[in-house]
TIKOL-434696 format. One record per residue (C-alpha): x, z, y; residue in one letter. Coordinates in steps of 0.05 Angstrom, whole numbers, always signed. Layout:
N
{X=X Z=Z Y=Y residuo=a}
...
# end
This chain:
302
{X=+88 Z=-220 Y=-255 residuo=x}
{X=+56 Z=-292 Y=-269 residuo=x}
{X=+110 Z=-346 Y=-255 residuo=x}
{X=+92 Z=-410 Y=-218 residuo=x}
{X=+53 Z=-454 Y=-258 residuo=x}
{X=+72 Z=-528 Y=-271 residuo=x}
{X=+3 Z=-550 Y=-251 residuo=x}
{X=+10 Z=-524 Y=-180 residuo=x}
{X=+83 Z=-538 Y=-168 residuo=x}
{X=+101 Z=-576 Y=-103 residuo=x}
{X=+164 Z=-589 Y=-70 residuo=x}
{X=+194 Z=-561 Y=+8 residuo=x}
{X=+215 Z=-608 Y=+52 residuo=x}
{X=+258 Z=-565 Y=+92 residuo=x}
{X=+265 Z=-612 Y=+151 residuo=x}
{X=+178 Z=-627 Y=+168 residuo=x}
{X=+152 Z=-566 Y=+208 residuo=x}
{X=+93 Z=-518 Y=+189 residuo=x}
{X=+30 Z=-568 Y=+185 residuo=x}
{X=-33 Z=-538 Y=+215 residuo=x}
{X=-108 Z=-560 Y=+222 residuo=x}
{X=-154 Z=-585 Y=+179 residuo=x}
{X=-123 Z=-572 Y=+101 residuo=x}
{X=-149 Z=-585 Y=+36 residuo=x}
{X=-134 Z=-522 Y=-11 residuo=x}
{X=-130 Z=-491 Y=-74 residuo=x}
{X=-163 Z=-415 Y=-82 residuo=x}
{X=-143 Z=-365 Y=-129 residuo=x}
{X=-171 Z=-287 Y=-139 residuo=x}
{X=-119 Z=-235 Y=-171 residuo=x}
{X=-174 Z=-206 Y=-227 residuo=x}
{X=-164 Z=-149 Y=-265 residuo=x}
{X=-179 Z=-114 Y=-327 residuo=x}
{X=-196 Z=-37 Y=-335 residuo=x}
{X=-127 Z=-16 Y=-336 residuo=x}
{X=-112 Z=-58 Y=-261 residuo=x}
{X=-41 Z=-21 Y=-252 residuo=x}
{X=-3 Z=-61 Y=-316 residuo=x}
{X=-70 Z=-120 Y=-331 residuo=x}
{X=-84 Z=-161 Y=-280 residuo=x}
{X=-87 Z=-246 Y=-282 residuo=x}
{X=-104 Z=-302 Y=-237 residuo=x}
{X=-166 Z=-336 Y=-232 residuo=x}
{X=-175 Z=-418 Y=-240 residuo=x}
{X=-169 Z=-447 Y=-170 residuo=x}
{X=-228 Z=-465 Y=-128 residuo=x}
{X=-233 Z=-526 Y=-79 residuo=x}
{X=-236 Z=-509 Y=-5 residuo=x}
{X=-223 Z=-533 Y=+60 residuo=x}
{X=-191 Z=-485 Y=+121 residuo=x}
{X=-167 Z=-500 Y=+195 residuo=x}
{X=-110 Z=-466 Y=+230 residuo=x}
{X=-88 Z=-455 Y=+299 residuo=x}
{X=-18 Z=-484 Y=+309 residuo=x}
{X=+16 Z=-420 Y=+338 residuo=x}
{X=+19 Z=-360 Y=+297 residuo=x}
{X=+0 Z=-289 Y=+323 residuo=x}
{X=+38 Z=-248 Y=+289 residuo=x}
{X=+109 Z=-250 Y=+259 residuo=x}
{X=+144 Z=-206 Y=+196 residuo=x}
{X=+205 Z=-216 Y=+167 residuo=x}
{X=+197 Z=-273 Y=+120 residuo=x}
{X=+126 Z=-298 Y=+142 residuo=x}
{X=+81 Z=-313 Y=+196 residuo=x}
{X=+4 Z=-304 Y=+208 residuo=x}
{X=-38 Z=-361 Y=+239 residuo=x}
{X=-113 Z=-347 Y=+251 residuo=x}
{X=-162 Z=-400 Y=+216 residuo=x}
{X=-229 Z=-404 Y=+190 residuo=x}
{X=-265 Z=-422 Y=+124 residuo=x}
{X=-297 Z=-504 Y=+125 residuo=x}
{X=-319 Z=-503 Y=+54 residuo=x}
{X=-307 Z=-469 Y=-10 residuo=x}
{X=-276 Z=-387 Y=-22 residuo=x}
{X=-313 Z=-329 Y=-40 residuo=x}
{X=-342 Z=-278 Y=-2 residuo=x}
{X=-323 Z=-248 Y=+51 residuo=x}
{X=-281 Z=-324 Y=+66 residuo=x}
{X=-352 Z=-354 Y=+75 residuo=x}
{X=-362 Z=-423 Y=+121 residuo=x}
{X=-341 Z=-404 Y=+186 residuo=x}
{X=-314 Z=-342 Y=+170 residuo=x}
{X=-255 Z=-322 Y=+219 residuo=x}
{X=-197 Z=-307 Y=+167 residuo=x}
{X=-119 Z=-296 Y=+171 residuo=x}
{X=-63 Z=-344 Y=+133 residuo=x}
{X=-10 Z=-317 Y=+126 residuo=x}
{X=+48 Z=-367 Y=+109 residuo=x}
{X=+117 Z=-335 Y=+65 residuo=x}
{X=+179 Z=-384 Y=+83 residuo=x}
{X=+235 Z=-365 Y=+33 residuo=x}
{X=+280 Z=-393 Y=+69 residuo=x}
{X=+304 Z=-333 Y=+100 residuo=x}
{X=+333 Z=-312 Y=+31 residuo=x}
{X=+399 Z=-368 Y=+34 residuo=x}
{X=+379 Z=-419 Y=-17 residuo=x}
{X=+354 Z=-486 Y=+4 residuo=x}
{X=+347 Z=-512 Y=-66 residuo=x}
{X=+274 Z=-546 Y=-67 residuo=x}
{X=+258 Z=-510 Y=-129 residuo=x}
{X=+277 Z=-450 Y=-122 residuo=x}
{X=+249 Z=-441 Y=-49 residuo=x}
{X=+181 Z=-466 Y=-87 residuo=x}
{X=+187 Z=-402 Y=-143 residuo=x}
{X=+206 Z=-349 Y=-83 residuo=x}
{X=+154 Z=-371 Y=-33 residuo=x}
{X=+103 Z=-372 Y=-96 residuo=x}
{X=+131 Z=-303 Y=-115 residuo=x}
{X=+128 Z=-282 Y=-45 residuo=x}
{X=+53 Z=-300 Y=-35 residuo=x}
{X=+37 Z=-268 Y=-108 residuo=x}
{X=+68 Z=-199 Y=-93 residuo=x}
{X=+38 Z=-194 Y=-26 residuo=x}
{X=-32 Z=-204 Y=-63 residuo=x}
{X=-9 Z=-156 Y=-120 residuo=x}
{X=+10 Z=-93 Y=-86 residuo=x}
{X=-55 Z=-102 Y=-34 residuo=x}
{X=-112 Z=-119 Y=-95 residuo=x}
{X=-81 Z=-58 Y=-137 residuo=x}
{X=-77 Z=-12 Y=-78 residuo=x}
{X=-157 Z=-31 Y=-62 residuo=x}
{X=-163 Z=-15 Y=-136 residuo=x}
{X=-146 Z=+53 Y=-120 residuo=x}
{X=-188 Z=+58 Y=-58 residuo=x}
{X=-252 Z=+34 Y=-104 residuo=x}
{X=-244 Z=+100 Y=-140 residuo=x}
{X=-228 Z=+145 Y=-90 residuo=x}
{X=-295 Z=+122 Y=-54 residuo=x}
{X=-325 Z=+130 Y=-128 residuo=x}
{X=-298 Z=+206 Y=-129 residuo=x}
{X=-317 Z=+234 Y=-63 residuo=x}
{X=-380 Z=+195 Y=-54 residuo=x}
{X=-419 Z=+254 Y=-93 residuo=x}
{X=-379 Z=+311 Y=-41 residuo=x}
{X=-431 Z=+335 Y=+19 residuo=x}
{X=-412 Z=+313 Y=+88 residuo=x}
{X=-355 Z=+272 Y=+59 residuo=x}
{X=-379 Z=+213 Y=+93 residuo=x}
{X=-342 Z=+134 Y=+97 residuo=x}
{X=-280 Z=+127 Y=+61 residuo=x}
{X=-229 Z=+77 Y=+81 residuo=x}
{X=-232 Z=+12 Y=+43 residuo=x}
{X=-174 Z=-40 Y=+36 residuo=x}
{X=-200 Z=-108 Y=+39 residuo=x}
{X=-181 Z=-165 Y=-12 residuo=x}
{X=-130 Z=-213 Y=-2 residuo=x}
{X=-122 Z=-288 Y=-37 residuo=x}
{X=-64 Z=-328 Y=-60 residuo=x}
{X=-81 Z=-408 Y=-31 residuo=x}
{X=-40 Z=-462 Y=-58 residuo=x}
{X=-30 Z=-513 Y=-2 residuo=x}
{X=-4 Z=-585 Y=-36 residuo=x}
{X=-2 Z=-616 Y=+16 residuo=x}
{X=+45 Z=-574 Y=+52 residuo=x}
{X=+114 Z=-572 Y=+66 residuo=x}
{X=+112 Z=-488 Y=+46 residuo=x}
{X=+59 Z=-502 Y=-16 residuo=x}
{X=+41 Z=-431 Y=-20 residuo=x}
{X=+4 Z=-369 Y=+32 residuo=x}
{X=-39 Z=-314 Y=+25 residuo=x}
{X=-112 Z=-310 Y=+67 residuo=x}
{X=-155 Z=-247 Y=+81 residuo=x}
{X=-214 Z=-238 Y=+130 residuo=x}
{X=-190 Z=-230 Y=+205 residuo=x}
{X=-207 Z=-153 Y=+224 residuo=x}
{X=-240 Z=-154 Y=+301 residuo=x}
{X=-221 Z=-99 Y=+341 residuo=x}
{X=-167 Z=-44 Y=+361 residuo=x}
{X=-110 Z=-49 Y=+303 residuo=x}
{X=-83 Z=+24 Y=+295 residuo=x}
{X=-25 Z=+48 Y=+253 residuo=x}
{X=-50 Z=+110 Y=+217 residuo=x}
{X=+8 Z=+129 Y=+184 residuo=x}
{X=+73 Z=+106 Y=+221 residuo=x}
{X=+115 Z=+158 Y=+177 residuo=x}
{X=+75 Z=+169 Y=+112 residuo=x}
{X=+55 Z=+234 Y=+96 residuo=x}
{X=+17 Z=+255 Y=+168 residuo=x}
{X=-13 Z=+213 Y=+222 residuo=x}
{X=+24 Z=+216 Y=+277 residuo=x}
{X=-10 Z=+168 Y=+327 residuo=x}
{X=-20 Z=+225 Y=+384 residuo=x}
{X=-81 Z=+187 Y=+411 residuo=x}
{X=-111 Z=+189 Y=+349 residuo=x}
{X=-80 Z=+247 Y=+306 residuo=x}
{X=-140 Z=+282 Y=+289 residuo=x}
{X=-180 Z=+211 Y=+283 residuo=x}
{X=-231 Z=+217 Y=+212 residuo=x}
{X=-203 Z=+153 Y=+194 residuo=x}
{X=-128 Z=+181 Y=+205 residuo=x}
{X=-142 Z=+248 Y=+169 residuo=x}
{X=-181 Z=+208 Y=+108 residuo=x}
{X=-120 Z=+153 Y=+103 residuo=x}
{X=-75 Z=+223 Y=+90 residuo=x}
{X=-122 Z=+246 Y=+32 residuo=x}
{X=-123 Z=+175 Y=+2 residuo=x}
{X=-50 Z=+176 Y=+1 residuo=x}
{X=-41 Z=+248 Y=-35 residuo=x}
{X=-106 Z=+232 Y=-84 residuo=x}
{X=-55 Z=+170 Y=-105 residuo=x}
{X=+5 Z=+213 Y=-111 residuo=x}
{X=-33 Z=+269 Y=-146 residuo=x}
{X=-66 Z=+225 Y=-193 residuo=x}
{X=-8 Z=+186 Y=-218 residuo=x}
{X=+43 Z=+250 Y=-213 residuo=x}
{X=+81 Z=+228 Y=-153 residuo=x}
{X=+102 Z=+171 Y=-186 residuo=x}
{X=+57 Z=+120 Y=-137 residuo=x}
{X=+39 Z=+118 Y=-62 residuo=x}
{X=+0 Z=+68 Y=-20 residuo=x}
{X=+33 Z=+67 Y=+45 residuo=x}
{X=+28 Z=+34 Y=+116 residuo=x}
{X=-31 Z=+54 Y=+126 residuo=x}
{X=-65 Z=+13 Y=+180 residuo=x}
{X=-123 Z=-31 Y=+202 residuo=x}
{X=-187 Z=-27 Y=+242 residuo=x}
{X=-229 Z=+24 Y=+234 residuo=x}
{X=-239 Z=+50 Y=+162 residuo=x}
{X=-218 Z=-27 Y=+142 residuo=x}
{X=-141 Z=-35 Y=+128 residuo=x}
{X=-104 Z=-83 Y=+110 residuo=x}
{X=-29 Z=-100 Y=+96 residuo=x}
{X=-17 Z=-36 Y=+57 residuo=x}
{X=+53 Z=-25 Y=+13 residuo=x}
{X=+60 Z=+11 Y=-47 residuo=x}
{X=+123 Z=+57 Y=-65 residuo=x}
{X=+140 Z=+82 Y=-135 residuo=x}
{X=+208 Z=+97 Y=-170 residuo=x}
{X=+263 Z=+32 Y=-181 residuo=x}
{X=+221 Z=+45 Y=-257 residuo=x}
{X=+160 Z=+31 Y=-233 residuo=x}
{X=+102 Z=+65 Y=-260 residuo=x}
{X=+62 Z=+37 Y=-316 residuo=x}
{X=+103 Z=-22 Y=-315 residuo=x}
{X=+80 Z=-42 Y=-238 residuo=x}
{X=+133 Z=-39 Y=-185 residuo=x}
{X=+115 Z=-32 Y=-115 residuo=x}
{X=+149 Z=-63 Y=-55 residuo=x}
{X=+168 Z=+0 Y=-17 residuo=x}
{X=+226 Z=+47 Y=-50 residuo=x}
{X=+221 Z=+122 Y=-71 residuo=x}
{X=+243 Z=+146 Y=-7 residuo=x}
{X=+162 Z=+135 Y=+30 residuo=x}
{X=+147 Z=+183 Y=-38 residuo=x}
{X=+203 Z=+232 Y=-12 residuo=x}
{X=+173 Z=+231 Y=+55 residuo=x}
{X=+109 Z=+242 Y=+43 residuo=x}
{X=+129 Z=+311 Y=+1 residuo=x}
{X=+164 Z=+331 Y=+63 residuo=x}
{X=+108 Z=+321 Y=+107 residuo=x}
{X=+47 Z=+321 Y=+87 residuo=x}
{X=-3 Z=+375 Y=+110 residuo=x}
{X=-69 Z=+378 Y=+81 residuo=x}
{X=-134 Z=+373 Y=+125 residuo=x}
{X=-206 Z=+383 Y=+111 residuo=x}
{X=-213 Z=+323 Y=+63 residuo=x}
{X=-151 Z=+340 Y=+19 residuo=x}
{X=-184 Z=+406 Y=+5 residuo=x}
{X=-267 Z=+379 Y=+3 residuo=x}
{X=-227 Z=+332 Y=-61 residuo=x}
{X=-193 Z=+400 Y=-88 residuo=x}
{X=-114 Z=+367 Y=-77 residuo=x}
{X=-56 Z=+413 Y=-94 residuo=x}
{X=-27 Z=+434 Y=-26 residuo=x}
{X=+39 Z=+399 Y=-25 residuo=x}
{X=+77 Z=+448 Y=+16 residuo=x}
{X=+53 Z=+507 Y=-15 residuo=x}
{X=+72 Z=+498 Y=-74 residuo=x}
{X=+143 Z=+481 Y=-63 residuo=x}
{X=+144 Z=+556 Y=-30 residuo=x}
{X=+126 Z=+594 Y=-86 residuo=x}
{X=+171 Z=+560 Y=-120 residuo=x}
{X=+224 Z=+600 Y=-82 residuo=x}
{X=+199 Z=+672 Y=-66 residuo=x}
{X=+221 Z=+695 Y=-145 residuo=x}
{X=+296 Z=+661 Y=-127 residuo=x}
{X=+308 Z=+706 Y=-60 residuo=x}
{X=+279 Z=+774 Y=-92 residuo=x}
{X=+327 Z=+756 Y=-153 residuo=x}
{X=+382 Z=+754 Y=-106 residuo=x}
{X=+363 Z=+810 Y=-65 residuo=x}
{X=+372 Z=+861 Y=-121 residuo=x}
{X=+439 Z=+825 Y=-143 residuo=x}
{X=+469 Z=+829 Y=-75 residuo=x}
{X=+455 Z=+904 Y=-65 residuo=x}
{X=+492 Z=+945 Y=-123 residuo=x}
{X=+510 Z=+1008 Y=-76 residuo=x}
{X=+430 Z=+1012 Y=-70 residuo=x}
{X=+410 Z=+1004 Y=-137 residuo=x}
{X=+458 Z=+1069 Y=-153 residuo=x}
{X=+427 Z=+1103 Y=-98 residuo=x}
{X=+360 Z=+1090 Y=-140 residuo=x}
{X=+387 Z=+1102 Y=-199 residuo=x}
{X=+419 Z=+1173 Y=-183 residuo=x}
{X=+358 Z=+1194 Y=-129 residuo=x}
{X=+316 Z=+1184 Y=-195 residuo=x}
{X=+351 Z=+1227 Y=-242 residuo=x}
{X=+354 Z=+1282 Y=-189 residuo=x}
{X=+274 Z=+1278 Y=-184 residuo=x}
{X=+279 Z=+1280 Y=-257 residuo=x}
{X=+312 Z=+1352 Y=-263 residuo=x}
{X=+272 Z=+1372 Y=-204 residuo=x}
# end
C-alpha cells in the first residue's frame, strides 16, 4: 500500500463540520502495470474544482456519500458537469483523535476503497475480453472507476469520487454465490454477476472473490474483494475468507458459467464422496461378503 505522502499531508480539525460547495481539489488515478493484482501506483495529481450538496444520501459505517458535480478539471467519465458521487472516510470512528494519525487512516481509508474497486474492474476488463468472442454471450457487467481526491482545504483532507449511476440500484448478490433478489433472480445482469464471480474464483484457485455485487444495470459499483488473511499475490482484500466459503456452498451454475466452460462447483465436491460411501459399504457388511465368498466357490465345483 502507498503511505500518505508529505506533499499532500493536511491536518483534522476535529471540532469544524464537513465543508461543502464549491472546493478546490487535488485528482489522483490508481494506474497499474501488467501484473495489476501486486503493481499498481498513483498518478501525479490534477487540478480541479467540484461542488457538493450539504446533506449526504447515503451513509456506511465509517463514511458518507454527498452527490456533486465536476466544475473543472478530472478525467473522463468526471467531465464538466458531470453528476458524480464523493464519498467522504471520517476515521474518527476508529478511537484516536490524534491529528496525525486520523490524517494516515482517513488517507488509508480513501486508498483501499480505490484499491479493491480499480483491481476488481481489472478483472471485469478481462472477463469482457474472454467472452466477448462466445455467440449470444452478449453485455458483460462492467465496474466503473473510482478516484482518490485530496481536499486541502478540508477539515477530512481526503475522499474518493466516482460517476453517479441514474436509475434503480439493485443488489445482485446479497449472499455471494447466487442471486437471491426474487424480483430479479433470473435477471441477465444477476445470472452474469454469478459467472463473474466463479471466472474470479476459478482463475485465481479460490484464492480471490469480488463480492457485493451491485449497481445499476450491468454498471456496479462499490464492489469488495475477499481472499485468505494471506492474501493472494501479495494483495489483501477487504472482505474475509468466509464470502469465499459461501460462495462454494452456494453457487449454482447458469447458462453463462457453462457458455465460459467453469468447473461446476457443486459437482465436483460430490464425486468427491461417492468412492468414500462404496468403501464403507463393503467394510460394514462382512456377513455378506462370506455369503459371496462361499456362494462363489459352490458355483465353482458346480
Amino acid at each position: 500500500m502507498v503511505t500518505c505522502p508529505d506533499s499532500l499531508r493536511s491536518r483534522i480539525n476535529c471540532s469544524i463540520p464537513f465543508k461543502t460547495g464549491l472546493e478546490e481539489i487535488e485528482f489522483l488515478q490508481l494506474m497499474f502495470k501488467e501484473d495489476f493484482i501486486c503493481d499498481s501506483y498513483l498518478s501525479k495529481s490534477l487540478h480541479g474544482r467540484i461542488t457538493t450538496e450539504e446533506l449526504h444520501f447515503g451513509e456506511g459505517v465509517h463514511r458518507k456519500a454527498f452527490r456533486s458535480k465536476v466544475l473543472q478539471g478530472l478525467v473522463p467519465p468526471l467531465s464538466p458537469g458531470h453528476p458524480c458521487v464523493l464519498k467522504v472516510h471520517n476515521a474518527i470512528v476508529y478511537g484516536t483523535k490524534n491529528n496525525d494519525e486520523l490524517v494516515e487512516k482517513n488517507y488509508k481509508l480513501a486508498l483501499q476503497e480505490c484499491y479493491v474497486q480499480n483491481t476488481a474492474r481489472e478483472y471485469a476488463k478481462i472477463y469482457a475480453a474472454e467472452t466477448q468472442p462466445l455467440e449470444g454471450f452478449g453485455e458483460v457487467p462492467e465496474i466503473i472507476p473510482i478516484f482518490l481526491i485530496h481536499r486541502p482545504q478540508n477539515n477530512i483532507p481526503y475522499a474518493t469520487v466516482e460517476e453517479e449511476l441514474i436509475g434503480e440500484f439493485v443488489k445482485y448478490s446479497v449472499k455471494d454465490g447466487k442471486e437471491i433478489n426474487f424480483m430479479r433472480k433470473d435477471s441477465e445482469a444477476g445470472q452474469k454477476c454469478c459467472t463473474f464471480q466463479h471466472w474470479v474464483y476459478e482463475k485465481t484457485s479460490g484464492s480471490l472473490l469480488v463480492t457485493d455485487m451491485q449497481g445499476v444495470g450491468m454498471k456496479l459499483t462499490d464492489v469488495g474483494i475477499a481472499t485468505p488473511a494471506k492474501g493472494y499475490k501479495g494483495f489483501k482484500g477487504n472482505c474475509s475468507i468466509s464470502f469465499i466459503d459461501q460462495f462454494k456452498a452456494l453457487h449454482l451454475c447458469n447458462k453463462y458459467c457453462e457458455m465460459l466452460g467453469l468447473k461446476p462447483l457443486q459437482n465436483s465436491g460430490l464425486k468427491q464422496k461417492k468412492p468414500a460411501v462404496s468403501r464403507i459399504k463393503v467394510q460394514s457388511n462382512p456377513t455378506m461378503a462370506k455369503k459371496r465368498l462361499v456362494n462363489a466357490q459352490t458355483s465353482k465345483k458346480t
